[in-house]
C-alpha positions as CSV (number, residue, x, y, z in Angstrom):
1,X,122.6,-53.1,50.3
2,X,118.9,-51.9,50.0
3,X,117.3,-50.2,52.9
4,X,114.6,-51.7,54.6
5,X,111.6,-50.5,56.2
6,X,109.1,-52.0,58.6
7,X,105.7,-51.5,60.2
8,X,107.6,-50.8,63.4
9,X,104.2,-51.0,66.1
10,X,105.8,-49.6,68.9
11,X,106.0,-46.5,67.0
12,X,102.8,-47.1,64.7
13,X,104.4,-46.3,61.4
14,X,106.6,-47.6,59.1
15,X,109.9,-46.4,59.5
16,X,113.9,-47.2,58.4
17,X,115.1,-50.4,59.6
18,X,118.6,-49.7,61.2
19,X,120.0,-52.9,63.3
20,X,122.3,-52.0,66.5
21,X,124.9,-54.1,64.9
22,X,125.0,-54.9,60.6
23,X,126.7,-58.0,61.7
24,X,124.3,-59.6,64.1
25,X,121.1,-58.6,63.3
26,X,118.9,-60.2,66.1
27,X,115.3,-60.8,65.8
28,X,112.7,-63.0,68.7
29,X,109.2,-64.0,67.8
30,X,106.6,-65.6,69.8
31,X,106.4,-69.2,68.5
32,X,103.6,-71.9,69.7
33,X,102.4,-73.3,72.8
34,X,102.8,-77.0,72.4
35,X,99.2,-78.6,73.5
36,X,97.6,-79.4,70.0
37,X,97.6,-79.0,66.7
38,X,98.8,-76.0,64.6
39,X,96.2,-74.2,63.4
40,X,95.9,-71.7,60.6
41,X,97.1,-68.6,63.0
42,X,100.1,-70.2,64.2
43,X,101.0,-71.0,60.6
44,X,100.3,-67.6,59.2
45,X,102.7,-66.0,61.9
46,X,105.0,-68.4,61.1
47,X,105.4,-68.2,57.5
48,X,105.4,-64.0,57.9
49,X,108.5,-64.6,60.1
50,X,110.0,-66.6,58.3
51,X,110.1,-64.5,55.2
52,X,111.4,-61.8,57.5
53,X,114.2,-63.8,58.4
54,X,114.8,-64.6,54.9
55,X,115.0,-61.3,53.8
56,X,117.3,-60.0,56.4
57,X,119.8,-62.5,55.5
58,X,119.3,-61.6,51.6
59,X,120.6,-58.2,52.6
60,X,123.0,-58.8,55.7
61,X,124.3,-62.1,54.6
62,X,123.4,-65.4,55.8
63,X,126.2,-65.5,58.6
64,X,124.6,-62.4,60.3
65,X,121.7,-63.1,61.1
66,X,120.4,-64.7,64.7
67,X,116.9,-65.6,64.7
68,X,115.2,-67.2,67.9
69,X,111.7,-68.8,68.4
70,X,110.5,-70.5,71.7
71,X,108.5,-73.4,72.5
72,X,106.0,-72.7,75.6
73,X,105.7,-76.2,76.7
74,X,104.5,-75.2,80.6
75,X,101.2,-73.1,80.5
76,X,97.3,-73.6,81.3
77,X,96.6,-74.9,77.9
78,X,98.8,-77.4,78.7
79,X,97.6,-78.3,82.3
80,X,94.2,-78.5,80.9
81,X,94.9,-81.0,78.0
82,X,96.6,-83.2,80.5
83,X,93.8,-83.0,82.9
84,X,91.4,-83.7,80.1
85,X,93.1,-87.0,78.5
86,X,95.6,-88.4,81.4
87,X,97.9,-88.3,79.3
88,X,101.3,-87.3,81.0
89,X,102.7,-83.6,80.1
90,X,105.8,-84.1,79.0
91,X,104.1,-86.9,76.3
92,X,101.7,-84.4,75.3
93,X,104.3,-81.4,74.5
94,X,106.7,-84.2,73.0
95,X,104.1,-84.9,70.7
96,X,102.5,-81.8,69.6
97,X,106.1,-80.4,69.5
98,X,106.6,-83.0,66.8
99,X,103.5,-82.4,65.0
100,X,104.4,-78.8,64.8
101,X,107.5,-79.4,63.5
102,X,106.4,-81.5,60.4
103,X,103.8,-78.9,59.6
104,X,106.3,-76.3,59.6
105,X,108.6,-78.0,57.7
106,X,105.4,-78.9,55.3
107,X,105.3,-75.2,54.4
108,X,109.4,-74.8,53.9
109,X,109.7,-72.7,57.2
110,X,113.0,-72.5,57.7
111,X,114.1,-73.8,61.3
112,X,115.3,-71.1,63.3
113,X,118.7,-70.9,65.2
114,X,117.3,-71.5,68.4
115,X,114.1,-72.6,69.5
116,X,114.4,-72.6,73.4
117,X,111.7,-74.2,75.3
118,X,110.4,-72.5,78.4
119,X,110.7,-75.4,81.0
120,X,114.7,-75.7,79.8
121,X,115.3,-71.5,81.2
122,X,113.4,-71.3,84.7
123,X,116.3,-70.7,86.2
124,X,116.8,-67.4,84.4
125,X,112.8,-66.6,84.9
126,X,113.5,-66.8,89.0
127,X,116.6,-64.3,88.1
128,X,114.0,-62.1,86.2
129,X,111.5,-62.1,89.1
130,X,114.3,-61.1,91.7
131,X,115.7,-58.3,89.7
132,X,112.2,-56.4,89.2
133,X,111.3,-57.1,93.1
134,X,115.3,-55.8,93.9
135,X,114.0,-52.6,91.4
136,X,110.7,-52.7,93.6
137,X,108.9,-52.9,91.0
138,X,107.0,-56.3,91.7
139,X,105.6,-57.7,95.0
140,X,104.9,-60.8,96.7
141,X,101.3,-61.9,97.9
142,X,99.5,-65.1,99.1
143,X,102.2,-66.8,97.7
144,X,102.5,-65.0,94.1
145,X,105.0,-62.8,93.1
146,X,103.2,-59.9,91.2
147,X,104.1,-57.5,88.6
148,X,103.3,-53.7,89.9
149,X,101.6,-52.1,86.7
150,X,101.6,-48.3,88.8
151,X,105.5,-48.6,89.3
152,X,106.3,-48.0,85.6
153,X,104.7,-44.1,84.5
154,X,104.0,-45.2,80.8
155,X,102.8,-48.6,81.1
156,X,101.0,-49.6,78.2
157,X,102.8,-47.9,75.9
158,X,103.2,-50.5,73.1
159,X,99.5,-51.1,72.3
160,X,99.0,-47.6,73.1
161,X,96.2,-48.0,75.3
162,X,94.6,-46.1,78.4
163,X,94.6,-48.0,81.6
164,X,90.7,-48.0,81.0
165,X,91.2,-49.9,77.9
166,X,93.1,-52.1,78.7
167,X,91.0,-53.0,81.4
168,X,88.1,-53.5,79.4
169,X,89.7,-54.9,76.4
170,X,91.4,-58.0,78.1
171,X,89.7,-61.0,80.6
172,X,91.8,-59.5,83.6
173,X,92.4,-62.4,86.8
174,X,90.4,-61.0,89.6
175,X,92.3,-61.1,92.9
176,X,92.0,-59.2,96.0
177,X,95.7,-60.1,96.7
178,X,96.5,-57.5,94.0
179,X,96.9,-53.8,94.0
180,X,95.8,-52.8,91.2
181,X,93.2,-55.3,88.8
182,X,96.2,-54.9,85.5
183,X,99.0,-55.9,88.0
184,X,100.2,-59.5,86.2
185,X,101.5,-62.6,87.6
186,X,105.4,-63.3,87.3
187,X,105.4,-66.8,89.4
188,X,102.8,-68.8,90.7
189,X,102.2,-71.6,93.1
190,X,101.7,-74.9,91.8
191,X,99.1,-77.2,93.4
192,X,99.6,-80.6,93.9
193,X,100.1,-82.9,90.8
194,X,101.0,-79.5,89.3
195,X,104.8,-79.4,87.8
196,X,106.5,-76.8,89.5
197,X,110.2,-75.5,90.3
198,X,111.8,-74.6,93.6
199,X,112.0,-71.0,93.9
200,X,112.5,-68.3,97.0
201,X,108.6,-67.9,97.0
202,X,108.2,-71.3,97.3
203,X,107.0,-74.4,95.0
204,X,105.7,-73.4,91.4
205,X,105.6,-71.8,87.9
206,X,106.2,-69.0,86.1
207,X,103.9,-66.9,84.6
208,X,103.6,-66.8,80.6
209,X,104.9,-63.1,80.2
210,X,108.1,-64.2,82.0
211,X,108.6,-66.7,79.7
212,X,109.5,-65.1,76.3
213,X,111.4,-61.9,78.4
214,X,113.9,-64.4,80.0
215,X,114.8,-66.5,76.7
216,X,115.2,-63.5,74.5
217,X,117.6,-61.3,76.6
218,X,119.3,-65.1,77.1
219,X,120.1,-65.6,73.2
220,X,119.9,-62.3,72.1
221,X,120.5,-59.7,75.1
222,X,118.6,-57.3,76.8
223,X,118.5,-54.7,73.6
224,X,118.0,-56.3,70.7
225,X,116.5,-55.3,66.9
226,X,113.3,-57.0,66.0
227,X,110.2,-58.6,68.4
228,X,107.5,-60.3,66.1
229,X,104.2,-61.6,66.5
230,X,100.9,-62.1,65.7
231,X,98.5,-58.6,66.5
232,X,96.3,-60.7,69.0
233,X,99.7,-60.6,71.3
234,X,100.3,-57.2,71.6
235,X,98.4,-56.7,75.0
236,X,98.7,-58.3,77.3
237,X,101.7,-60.6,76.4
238,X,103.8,-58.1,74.3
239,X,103.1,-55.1,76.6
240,X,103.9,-56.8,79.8
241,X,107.1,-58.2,78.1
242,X,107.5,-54.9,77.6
243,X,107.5,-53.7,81.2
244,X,109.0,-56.2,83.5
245,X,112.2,-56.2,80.6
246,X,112.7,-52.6,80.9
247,X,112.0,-52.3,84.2
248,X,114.5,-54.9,85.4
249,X,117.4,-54.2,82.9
250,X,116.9,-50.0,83.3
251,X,118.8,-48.5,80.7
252,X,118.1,-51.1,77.9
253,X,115.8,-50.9,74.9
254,X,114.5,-54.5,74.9
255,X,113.5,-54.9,71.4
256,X,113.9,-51.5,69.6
257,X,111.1,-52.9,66.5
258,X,107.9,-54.7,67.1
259,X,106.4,-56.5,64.2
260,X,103.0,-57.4,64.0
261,X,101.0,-59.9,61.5
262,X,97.3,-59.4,61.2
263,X,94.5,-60.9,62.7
264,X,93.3,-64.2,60.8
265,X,89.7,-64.7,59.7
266,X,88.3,-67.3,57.9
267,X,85.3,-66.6,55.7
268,X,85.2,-63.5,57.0
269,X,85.0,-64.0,60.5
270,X,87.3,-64.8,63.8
271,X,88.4,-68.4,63.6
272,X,86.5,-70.7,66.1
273,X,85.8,-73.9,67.3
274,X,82.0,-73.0,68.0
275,X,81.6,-71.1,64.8
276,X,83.0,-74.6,63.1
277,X,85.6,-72.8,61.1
278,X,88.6,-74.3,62.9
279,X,90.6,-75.6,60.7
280,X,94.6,-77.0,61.6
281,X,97.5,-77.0,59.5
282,X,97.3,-80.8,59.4
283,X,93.6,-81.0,58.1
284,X,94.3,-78.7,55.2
285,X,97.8,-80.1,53.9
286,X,96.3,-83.1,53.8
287,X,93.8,-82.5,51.3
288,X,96.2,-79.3,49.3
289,X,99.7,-79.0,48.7
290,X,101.7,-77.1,51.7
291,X,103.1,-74.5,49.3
292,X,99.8,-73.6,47.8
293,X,98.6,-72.3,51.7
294,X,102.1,-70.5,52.2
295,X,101.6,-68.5,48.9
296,X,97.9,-68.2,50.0
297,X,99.5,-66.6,53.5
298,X,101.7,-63.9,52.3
299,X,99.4,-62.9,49.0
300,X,98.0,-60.7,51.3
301,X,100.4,-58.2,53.3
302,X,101.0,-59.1,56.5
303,X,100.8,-56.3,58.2
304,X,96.6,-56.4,57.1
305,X,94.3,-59.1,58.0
306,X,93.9,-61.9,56.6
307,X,91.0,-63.9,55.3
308,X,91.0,-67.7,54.8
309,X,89.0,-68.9,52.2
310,X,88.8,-72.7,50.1
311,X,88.3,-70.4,47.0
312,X,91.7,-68.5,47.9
313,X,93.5,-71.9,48.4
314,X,92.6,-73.6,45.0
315,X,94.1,-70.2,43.4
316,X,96.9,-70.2,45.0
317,X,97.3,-74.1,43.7
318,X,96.4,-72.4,40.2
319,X,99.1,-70.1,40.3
320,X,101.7,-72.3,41.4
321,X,100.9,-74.8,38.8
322,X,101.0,-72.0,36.2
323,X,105.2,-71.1,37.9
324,X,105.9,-75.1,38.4
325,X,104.7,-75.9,34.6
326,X,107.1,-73.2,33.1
327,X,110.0,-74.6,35.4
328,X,109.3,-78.4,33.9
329,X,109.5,-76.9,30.8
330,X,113.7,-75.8,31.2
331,X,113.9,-79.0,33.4
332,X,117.1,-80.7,32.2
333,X,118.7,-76.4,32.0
334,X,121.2,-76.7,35.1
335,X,121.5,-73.3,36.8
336,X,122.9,-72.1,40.2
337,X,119.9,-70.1,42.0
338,X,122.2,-70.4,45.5
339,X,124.4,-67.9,43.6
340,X,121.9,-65.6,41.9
341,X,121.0,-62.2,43.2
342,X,117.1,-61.8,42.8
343,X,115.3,-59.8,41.0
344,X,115.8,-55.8,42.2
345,X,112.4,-55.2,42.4
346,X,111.5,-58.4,44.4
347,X,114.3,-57.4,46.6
348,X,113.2,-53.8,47.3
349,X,109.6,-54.8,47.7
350,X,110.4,-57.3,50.1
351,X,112.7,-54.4,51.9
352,X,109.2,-52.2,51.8
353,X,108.0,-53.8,55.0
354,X,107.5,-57.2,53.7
355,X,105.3,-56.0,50.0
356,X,105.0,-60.1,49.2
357,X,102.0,-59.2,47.2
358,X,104.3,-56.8,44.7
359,X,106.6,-59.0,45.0
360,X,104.6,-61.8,44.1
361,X,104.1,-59.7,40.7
362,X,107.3,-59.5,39.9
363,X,107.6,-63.6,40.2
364,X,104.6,-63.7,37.4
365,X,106.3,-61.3,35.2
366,X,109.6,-63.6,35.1
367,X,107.3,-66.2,34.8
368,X,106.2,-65.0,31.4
369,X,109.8,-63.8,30.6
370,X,110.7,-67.6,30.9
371,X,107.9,-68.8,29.4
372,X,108.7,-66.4,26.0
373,X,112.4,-67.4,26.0
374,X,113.4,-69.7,23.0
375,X,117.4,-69.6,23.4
376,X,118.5,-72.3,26.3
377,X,120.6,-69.0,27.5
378,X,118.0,-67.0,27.9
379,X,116.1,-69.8,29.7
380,X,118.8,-70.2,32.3
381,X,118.9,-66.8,33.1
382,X,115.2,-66.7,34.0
383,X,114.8,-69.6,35.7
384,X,117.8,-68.6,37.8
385,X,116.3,-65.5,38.8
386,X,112.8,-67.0,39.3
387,X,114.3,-69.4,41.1
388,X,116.8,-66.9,43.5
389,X,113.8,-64.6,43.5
390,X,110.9,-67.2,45.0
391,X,113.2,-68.6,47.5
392,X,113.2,-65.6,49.7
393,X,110.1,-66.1,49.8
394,X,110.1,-69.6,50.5
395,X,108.3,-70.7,47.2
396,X,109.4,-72.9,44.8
397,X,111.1,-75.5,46.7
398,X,110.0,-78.4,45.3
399,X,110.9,-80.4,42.0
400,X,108.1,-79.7,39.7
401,X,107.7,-82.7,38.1
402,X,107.0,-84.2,41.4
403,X,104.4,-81.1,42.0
404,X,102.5,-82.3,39.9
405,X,102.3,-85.8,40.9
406,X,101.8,-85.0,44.9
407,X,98.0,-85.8,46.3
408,X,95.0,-84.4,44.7
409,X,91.4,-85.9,44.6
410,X,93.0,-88.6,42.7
411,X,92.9,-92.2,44.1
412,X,95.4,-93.8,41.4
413,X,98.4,-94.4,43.1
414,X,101.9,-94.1,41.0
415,X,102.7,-97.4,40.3
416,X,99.1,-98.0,38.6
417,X,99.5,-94.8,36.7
418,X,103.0,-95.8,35.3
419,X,101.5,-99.2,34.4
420,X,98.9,-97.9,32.1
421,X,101.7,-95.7,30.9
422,X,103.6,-98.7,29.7
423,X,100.6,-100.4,28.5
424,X,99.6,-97.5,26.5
425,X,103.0,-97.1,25.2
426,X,102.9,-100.9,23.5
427,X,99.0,-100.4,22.3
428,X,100.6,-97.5,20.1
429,X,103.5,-99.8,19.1
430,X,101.0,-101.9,18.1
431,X,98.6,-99.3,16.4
432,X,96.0,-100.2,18.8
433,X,95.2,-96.8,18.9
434,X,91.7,-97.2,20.3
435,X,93.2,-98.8,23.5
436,X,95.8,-96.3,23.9
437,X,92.5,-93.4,24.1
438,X,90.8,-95.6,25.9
439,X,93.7,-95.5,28.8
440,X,94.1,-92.0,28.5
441,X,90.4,-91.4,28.8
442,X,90.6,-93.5,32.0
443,X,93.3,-91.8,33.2
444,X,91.9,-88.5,32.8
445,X,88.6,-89.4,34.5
446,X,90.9,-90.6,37.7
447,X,92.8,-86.6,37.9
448,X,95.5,-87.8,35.7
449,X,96.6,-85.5,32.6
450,X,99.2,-87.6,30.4
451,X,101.9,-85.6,28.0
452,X,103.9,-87.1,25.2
453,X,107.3,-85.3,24.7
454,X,110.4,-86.5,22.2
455,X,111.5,-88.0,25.9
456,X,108.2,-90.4,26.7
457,X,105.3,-89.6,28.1
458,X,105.3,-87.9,31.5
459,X,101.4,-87.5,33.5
460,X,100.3,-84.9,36.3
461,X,97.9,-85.1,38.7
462,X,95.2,-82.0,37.9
């Protein structure tokens, strides 16, 4: 079993991974809140995770393993969108649920074991909110019940950060009810036409912090190994998870590792709506394959930020093409990738705090391996590996003839293309070899590369 090693935040340095229990290794991350589209952020954190996940179960086994990922599907955001269209809440998180789900699935992230939504565990938020006022270390006030930021000594000690800076560095709710400006809200009243639960401090909501403390210690207990998400969460969501879980389970660790993607730019700069560099998940898959933006994601470490670019995207495509074009060359060779050990060295660089891109290297170097092997032996050995190799990694999924067939800036749908194939096919039977160029050199001009091989001639999209 190789050792891993992660960018553990919570200490700020990489250091061994060690699980409380090799059997049931348990990891939470911070998943969407369901009021639009997925956008580029969302996906990136997503994908990291889920070669996390992948990885751990390469080296504990697939059986021992528990990953969880929650739904926020009562929040502001939410409120806002319904206010906005009409539309009822519970059509608009159906929905955007949904939508999430295809994109994810889009870019092969695998589903994890439990995806509680927020709304389904208020009970256990109420329970959370009791315990830290029992602890006195929250308070009621004008109908809110109110995290106490000065009743825990070393608050703030995930991000690090002086109670000045974390003043300044976040858009804190001012309220005279509250005794300090950092203290945070735990539970809410809800207005009317507001949804809302019963709860001993009368009708409403909980606050988001609440949200992801109570569904992790309910799937995966009040210590647990790994807490991920992206670097914009670390204060205020992570840090006040942080608190009000220690502070109501005293003598617990909470999650002992905290795992951090970078920030997203694109173009160099923060993603916006105003600077009109938005872009969602759905927009781009539409016009580029979903596995060339996943490779895109993890080509750069996750632990750095990461810049979107078109020109990065198109590479990406480039590269894949070069790994899907050496697979349809050993299509009809059967192997078993399911029961192939990876490559070592994609292994251990995956096990070096997630090093996709030397990882990535590897994958090109069995690429050419492949590529070079003449004996069908040979080939099977390689294309097992590449394949056992890629998938924990997510990549490769996909049967490359029809990679090269999926959507491009062609407009030539299949059954056209396979026509002209046919009619080509009887031009040459008939040594009307001008006709058969001629279809080709349509063909061509539409995105569509044909290839004759001693089985027929097969076409790809460019």
């Amino acid at each position: 079993m190789p050792e891993m090693y992660l960018h553990n935040t919570l200490k700020r340095r990489k250091e061994k991974f060690v699980p409380l229990d090799e059997k049931n290794v348990r990891m939470y991350v911070c998943g969407p809140t369901v009021y639009d589209r997925a956008h580029l952020g969302n996906a990136k954190s997503a994908v990291v995770f889920d070669v996390l996940n992948r990885v751990l179960r390469a080296v504990y086994g697939k059986d021992h393993v528990t990953y969880v990922s929650n739904i926020t599907d009562i929040d502001d955001k939410i409120l806002n969108k319904h206010q906005e269209t009409g539309r009822p809440i519970s059509e608009i998180t159906r929905e955007t649920y949904q939508w999430y789900l295809d994109d994810m699935h889009a870019l092969n992230v695998a589903d994890p074991d439990y995806r509680p939504r927020a709304t389904e565990f208020v009970n256990e938020m109420i329970e959370l909110v009791e315990l830290l006022l029992k602890n006195g270390h929250a308070y009621e006030a004008n109908g809110h019940v109110l995290f106490s930021v000065d009743s825990m000594p070393n608050y703030g000690f995930l991000s690090g950060r002086s109670m000045k800076e974390m003043l300044a560095g976040a858009r804190i709710e001012v309220a005279d009810y509250k005794k300090n400006p950092a203290d945070f809200i735990l539970w809410k009243p809800s207005e009317d036409g507001q949804p809302g639960w019963d709860s001993p401090w009368g009708y409403g909501r909980p606050g988001w912090h609440l949200e992801c403390s109570a569904m992790s210690s309910k799937y995966l207990g009040n210590s647990f190994d790994i807490h991920g998400g992206g670097a914009d969460l670390i204060f205020p969501h992570h840090e006040n998870e942080c608190a009000q879980s220690l502070c109501a389970h005293p003598g617990e660790t909470f999650a002992r590792y905290w795992v951090h993607a970078g920030m997203l730019m694109v173009d160099g700069v923060k993603m916006s709506k105003s600077l009109g560099n938005f872009y969602t998940v759905n927009q781009l898959i539409g016009e580029y394959p979903a596995e060339a933006l996943r490779l895109l994601f993890i080509s750069t470490h996750y632990h750095q930020p990461f810049n979107f670019t078109f020109e990065g995207l198109k590479q990406a495509k480039s590269v894949l093409d070069k790994f899907y074009n050496a697979l349809l060359k050993v299509s009809a060779l059967p192997v078993n990738a399911e029961n192939t050990r990876p490559d070592e060295r994609v292994l251990e660089a995956l096990c070096d705090d997630l090093n996709t891109p030397l990882a990535l290297s590897y994958l090109h170097e069995i690429v050419n391996n492949l590529n070079k092997a003449e004996q069908p032996e040979e080939q099977k050995k390689y294309k097992a590996v590449l394949l056992a190799s890629a998938g924990v990694m997510g990549l490769l999924y996909q049967d490359p003839e029809k990679w090269f067939k999926q959507g491009s800036g062609s407009t030539v749908d299949e059954e056209e293309i396979n026509r002209l194939i046919e009619e080509r096919a009887a031009a040459k039977k008939e040594k009307n070899y001008a006709r058969a160029d001629e279809i080709r050199g349509q063909l061509k001009e539409a995105g569509i590369v044909l290839e004759d091989t001693p089985a027929g001639t097969t076409w790809k999209r460019l």
